[in-house]
C-alpha positions as CSV (number, residue, x, y, z in Angstrom):
1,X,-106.2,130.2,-159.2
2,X,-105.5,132.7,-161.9
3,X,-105.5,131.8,-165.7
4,X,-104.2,133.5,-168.5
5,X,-107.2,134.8,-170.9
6,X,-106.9,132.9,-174.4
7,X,-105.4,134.6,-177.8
8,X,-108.5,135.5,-179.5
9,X,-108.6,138.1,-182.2
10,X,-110.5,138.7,-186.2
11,X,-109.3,136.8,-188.8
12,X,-107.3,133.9,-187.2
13,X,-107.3,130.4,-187.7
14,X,-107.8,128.5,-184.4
15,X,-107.7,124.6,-183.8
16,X,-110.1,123.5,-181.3
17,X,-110.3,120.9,-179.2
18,X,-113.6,120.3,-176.4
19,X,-113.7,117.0,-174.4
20,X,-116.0,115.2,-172.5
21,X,-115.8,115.9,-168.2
22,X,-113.4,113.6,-167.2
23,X,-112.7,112.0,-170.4
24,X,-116.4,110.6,-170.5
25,X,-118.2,110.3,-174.0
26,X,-119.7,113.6,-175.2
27,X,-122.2,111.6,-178.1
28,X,-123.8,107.7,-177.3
29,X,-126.0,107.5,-180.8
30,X,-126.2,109.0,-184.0
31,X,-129.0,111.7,-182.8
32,X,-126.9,112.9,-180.4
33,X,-124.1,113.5,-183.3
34,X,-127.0,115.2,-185.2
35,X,-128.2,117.2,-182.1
36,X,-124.4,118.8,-182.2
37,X,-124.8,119.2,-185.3
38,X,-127.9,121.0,-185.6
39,X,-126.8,123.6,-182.8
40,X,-123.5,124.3,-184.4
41,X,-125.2,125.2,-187.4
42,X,-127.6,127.1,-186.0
43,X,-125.0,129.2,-184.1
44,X,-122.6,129.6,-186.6
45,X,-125.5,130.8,-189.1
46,X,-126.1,133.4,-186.5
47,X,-122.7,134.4,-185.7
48,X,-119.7,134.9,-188.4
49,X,-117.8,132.5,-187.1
50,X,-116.2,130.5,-190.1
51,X,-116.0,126.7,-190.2
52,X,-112.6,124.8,-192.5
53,X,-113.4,121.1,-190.6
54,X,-114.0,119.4,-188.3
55,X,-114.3,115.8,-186.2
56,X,-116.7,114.3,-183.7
57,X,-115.1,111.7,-181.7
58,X,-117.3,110.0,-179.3
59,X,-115.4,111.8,-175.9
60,X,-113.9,115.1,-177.8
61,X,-114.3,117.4,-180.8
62,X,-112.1,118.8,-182.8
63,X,-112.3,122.2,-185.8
64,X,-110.6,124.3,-187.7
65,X,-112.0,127.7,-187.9
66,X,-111.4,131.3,-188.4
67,X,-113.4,133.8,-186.6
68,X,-114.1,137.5,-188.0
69,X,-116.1,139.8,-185.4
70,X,-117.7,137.1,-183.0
71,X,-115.1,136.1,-180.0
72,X,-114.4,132.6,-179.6
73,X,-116.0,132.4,-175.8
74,X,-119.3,134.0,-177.2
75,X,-119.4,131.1,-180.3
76,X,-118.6,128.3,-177.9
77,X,-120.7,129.0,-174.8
78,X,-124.0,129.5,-177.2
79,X,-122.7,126.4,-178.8
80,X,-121.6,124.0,-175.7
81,X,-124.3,125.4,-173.6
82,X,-126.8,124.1,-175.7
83,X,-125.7,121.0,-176.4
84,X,-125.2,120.5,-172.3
85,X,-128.6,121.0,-171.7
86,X,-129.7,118.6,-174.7
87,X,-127.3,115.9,-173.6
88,X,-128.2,116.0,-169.4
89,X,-132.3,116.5,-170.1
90,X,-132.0,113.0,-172.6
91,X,-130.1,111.2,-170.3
92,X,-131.3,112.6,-167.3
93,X,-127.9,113.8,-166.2
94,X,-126.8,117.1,-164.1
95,X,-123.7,119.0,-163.8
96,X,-120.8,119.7,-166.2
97,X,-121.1,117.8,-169.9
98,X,-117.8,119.5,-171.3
99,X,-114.5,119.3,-169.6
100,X,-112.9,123.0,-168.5
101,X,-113.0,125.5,-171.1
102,X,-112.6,125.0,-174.9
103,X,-108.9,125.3,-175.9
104,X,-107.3,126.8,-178.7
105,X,-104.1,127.1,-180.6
106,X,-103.7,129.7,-183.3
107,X,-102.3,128.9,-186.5
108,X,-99.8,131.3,-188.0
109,X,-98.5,129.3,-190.8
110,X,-100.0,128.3,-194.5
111,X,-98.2,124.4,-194.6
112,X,-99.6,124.0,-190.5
113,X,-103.0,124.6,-191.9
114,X,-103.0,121.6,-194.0
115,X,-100.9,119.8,-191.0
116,X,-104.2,120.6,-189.0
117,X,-106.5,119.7,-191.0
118,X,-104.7,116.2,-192.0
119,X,-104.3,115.8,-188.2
120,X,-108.1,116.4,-187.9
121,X,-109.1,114.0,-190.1
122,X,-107.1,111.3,-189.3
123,X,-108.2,110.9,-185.6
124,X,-110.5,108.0,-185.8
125,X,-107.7,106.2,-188.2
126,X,-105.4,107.1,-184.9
127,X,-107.8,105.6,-182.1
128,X,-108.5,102.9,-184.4
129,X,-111.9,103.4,-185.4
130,X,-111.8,103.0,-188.7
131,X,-109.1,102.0,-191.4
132,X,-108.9,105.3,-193.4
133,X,-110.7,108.5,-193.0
134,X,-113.0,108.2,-195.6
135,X,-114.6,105.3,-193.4
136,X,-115.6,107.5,-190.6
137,X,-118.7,109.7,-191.1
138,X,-118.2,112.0,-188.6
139,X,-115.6,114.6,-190.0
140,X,-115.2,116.9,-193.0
141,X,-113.0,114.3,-194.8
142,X,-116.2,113.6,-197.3
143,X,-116.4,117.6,-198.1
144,X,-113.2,117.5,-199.4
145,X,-112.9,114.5,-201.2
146,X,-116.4,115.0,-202.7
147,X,-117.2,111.4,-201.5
148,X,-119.8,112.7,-199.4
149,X,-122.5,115.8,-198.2
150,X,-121.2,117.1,-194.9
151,X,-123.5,117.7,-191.6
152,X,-122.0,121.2,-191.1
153,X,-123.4,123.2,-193.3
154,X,-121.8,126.6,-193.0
155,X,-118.5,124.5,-193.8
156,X,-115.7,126.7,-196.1
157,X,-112.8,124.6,-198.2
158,X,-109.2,124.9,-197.8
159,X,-108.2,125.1,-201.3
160,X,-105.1,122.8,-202.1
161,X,-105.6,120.7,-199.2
162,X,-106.0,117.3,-201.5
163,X,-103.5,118.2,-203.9
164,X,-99.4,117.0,-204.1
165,X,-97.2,118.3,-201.6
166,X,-95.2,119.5,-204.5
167,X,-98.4,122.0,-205.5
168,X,-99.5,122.0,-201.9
169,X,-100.3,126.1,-201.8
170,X,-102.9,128.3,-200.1
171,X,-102.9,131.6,-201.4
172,X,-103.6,133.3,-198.5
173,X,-102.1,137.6,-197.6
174,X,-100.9,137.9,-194.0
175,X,-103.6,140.0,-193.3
176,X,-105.6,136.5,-193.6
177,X,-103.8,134.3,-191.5
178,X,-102.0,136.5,-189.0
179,X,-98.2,137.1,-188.8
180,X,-95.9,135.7,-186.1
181,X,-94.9,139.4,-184.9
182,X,-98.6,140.5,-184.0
183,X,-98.9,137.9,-182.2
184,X,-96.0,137.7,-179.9
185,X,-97.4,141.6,-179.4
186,X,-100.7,141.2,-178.6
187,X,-100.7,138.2,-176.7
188,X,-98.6,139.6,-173.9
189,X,-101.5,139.7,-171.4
190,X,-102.2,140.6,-168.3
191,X,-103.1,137.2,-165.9
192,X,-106.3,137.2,-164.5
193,X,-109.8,135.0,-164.8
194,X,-111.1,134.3,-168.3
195,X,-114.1,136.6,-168.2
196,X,-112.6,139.2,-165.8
197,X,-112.8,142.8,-167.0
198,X,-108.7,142.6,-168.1
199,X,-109.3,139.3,-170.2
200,X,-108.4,141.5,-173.5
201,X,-106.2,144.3,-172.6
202,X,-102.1,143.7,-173.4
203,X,-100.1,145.9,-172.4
204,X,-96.0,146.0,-173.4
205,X,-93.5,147.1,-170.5
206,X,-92.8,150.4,-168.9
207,X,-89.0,150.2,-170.3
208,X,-90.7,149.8,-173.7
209,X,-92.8,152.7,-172.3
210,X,-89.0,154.8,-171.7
211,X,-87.9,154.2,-175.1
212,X,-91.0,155.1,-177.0
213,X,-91.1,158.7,-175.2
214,X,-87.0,159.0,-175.1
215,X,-87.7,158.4,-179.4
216,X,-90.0,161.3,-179.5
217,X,-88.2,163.8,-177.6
218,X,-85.3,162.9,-179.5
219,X,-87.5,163.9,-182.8
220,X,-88.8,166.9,-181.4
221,X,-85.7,168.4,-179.4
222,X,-86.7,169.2,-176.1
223,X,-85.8,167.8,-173.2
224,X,-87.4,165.5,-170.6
225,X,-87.5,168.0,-167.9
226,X,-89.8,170.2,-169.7
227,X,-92.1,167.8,-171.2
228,X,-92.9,166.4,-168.0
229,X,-92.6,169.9,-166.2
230,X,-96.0,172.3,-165.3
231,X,-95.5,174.4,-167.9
232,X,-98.8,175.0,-169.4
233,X,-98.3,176.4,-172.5
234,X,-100.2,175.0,-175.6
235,X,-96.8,173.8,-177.1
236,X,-95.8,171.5,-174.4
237,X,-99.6,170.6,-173.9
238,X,-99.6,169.4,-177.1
239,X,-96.6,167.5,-177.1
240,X,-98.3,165.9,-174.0
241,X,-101.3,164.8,-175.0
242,X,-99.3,163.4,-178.4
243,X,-97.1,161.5,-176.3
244,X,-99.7,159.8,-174.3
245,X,-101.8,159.0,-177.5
246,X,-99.0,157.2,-178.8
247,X,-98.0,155.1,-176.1
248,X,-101.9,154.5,-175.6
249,X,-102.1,152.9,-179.2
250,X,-98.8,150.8,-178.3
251,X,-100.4,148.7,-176.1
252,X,-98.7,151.0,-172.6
253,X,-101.3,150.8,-170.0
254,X,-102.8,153.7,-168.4
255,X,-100.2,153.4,-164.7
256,X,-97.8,152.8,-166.7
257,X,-98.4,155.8,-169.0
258,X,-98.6,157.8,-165.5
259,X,-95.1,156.7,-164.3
260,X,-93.5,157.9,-167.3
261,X,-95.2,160.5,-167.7
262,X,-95.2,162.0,-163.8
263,X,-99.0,162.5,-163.6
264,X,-101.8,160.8,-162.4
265,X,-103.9,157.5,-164.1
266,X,-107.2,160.1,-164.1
267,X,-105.1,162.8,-166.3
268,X,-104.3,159.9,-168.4
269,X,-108.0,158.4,-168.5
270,X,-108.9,162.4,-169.5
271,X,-106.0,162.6,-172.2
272,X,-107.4,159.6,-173.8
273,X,-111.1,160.2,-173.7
274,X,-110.9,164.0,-175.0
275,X,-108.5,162.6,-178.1
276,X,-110.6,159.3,-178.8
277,X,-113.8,161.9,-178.5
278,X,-112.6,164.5,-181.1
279,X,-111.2,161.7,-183.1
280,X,-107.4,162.7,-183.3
281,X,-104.6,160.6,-183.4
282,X,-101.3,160.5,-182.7
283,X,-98.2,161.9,-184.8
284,X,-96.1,159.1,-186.1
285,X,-92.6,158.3,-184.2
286,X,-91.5,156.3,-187.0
């Protein structure tokens, strides 16, 4: 069965969740707590993988993080893996410790960051562990409310999570969080298994394909015929190899870019390569 590969690009904010196979607890004393601990740490010191919270429940775990050039799968199999083989050679255990893969949800919005962070916190209040966050050591609520040293120590503040709703701001740019729009783009993806070789390619439809080239022969004033004719003069070959650049940087696979273009996927692999090799890039259609 075929699974869609997750959103996971620089500079988002992600909510994570990892539970326990079949619901079954993930930490049975406090040095199992501190073995998690200790690993994350260690990981995330060697990765740049930022940390904004977190929460050990005894059968899941839950953060809030923002990753810059290290991938999501690459933090979290260094991370779960190690804490698998900790937990099965203490308890003399075999087979799967985490349930399925990690899942994430990216966050988009200033206000949901503080949402997810106050949802965080206020999981052992919700299972009825403990009366009020503050109670329950196991979570970044201490960090925040100075009450407390946290356990994580590569751990990064939201600034304005404790204040008023009235003043309740994070200054953050788009850049920072990631708008709405890039995402609807980019996370059209092509189905297939989570580490196949198409995990991160997106590609946008061949009648998006139709419009983009219909826009620049429009601009330029010739006609479709010719551009997609034999003629070999440097002109139209140029006009070619601009076309193809520029529905290669929007996201148009390769076929797709050979339909439209009435060639073959190898003159399009060559296009590419000889442009991306001479560093060139594409004029603007806006």
């Amino acid at each position: 069965m075929v699974r869609r590969a997750r959103f996971d690009e620089p500079n988002y904010f992600y909510h994570i969740t990892c539970r326990g196979q079949r619901k079954n607890p993930l930490f049975f004393s406090d040095d199992d707590f501190n073995a998690y601990y200790s690993i994350i740490n260690k990981v995330a010191k060697d990765m740049d993988m930022e940390i904004y919270g977190y929460c050990l429940m005894r059968n899941h775990i839950h953060l809030l993080l923002r990753r810059r050039e290290n991938s999501l799968e690459h933090f979290f199999r260094l991370v779960n893996t190690r804490y698998a083989m900790y937990f099965n050679k203490k308890y003399d255990l075999a087979g799967r410790v985490f349930q399925g893969r990690v899942k994430s949800s990216t966050v988009l919005d200033e206000q949901y960051l503080f949402h997810i962070l106050h949802y965080i916190h206020n999981n052992p209040v919700k299972a009825e562990l403990v009366e009020h966050p503050e109670d329950y050591p196991h979570s970044s609520i201490s960090f925040y409310n100075n009450k407390g040293k946290t356990k994580i120590s590569k751990l990064l503040r939201l600034e304005g999570y404790l204040k008023s709703s009235s003043d309740d701001t994070f200054p953050v740019s788009e850049d920072f969080i990631g708008s709405a729009d890039e995402l609807l783009l980019t996370d059209k993806r092509r189905k297939g298994r989570e580490m196949s070789k198409y995990a991160e390619r997106r590609y946008l439809s061949g009648k998006d394909a139709e419009k983009l080239l219909n826009k620049y022969l429009s601009k330029v004033n010739i006609s479709k015929s010719d551009l997609l004719s034999k003629l070999y003069d440097g002109e139209m070959i140029g006009h070619r190899r601009k076309i193809v650049m520029h529905l290669h940087k929007s996201r148009i696979s390769n076929a797709t870019i050979a339909r439209v273009m009435n060639r073959s996927r190898n003159w399009v692999g060559q296009v590419i390569k000889k442009a991306n090799s001479s560093h060139s890039s594409p004029t603007s259609l806006s």
